[in-house]
N, C-alpha and C positions, 0 to 999 in steps of 0.2 A: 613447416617442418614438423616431420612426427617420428616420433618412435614406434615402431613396430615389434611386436615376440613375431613368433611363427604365426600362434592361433590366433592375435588380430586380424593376419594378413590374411590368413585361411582356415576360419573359424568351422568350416564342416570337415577340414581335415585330420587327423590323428599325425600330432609333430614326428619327426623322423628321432631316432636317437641324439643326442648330445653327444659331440664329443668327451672324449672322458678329461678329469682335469688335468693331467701330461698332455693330450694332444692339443687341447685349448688354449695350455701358456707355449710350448710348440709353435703352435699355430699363429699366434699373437704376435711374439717374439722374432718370427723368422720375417712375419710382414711389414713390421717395427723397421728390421733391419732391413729392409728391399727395401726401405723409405731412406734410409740413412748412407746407401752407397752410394752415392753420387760420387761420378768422377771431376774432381775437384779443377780439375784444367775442362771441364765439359763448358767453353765461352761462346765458341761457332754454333750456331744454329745446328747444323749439319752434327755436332757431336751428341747436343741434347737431345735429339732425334733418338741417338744411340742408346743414352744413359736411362736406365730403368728406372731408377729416382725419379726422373725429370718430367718422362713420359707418364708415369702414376702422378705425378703433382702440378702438371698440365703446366711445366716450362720449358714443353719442348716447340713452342711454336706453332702448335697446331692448334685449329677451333676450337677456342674454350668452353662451347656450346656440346662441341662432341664429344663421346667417351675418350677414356685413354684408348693407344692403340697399342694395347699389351695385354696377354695374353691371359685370364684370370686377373684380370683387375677387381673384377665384383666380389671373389671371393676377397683379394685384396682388403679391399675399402667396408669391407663388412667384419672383418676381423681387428682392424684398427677404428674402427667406428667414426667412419669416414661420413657425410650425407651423399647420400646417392642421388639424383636429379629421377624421378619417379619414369620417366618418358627412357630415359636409360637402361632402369632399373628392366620394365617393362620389355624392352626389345632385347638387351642380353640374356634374359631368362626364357625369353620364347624362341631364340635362336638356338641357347644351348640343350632346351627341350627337344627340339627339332635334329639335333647335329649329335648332341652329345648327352647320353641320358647320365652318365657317372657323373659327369660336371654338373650339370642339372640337379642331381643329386647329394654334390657335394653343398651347393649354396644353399639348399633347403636347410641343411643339417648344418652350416653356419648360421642361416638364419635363426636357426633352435637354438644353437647353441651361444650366437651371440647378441640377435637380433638385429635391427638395423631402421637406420633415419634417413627417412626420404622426403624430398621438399617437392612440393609442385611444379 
């Protein structure tokens, strides 16, 4: 497991801006909370599936081996300083380079601004 800034991971790069400090506790805060809503009757398989808590903290049933299946999980798990599994890490970021250059560019600039721990 390691911790990473920006310029460990990308040391010939120039880091992107930090969020400023309101969008960082924002930020923090709001992912905190997507951690904390669990639906409290979510017991059937079938609901956790549903529950966004569940699905980010891999009690929905699904391959604990594979990412969540939720939509910005990595910005997620990078703002509450989650570890990321590195093979994860690696494939959401070249999809979202591929697909989505904003999103892409958002986890850069969590990156900066939060950094992030990835285990092998």
């Amino acid at each position: 497991m390691t911790t990473h800034t920006y310029t460990t991971l990308y040391p010939e790069q120039t880091p992107p801006e930090c969020w400023s400090e309101a969008e960082t506790k924002h930020l923090r805060n709001t992912a905190f909370a997507m951690l904390g809503e669990h639906w409290q009757h979510s017991n059937r398989l079938s609901e956790r599936r549903e529950c966004g808590a569940c699905v980010l903290t891999k009690r929905d049933g699904t391959d604990k081996h594979a990412p969540p299946n939720y939509a910005g999980w990595l910005r997620v798990y990078i703002q509450i300083h989650r570890t990321v599994p590195q093979t994860w890490f690696d494939a959401e970021l070249s999809e979202a380079q591929a697909d989505n250059q904003l999103y892409h560019d958002a986890i850069l600039r969590d990156i900066a601004t939060f950094g992030i721990t990835l285990t092998d």
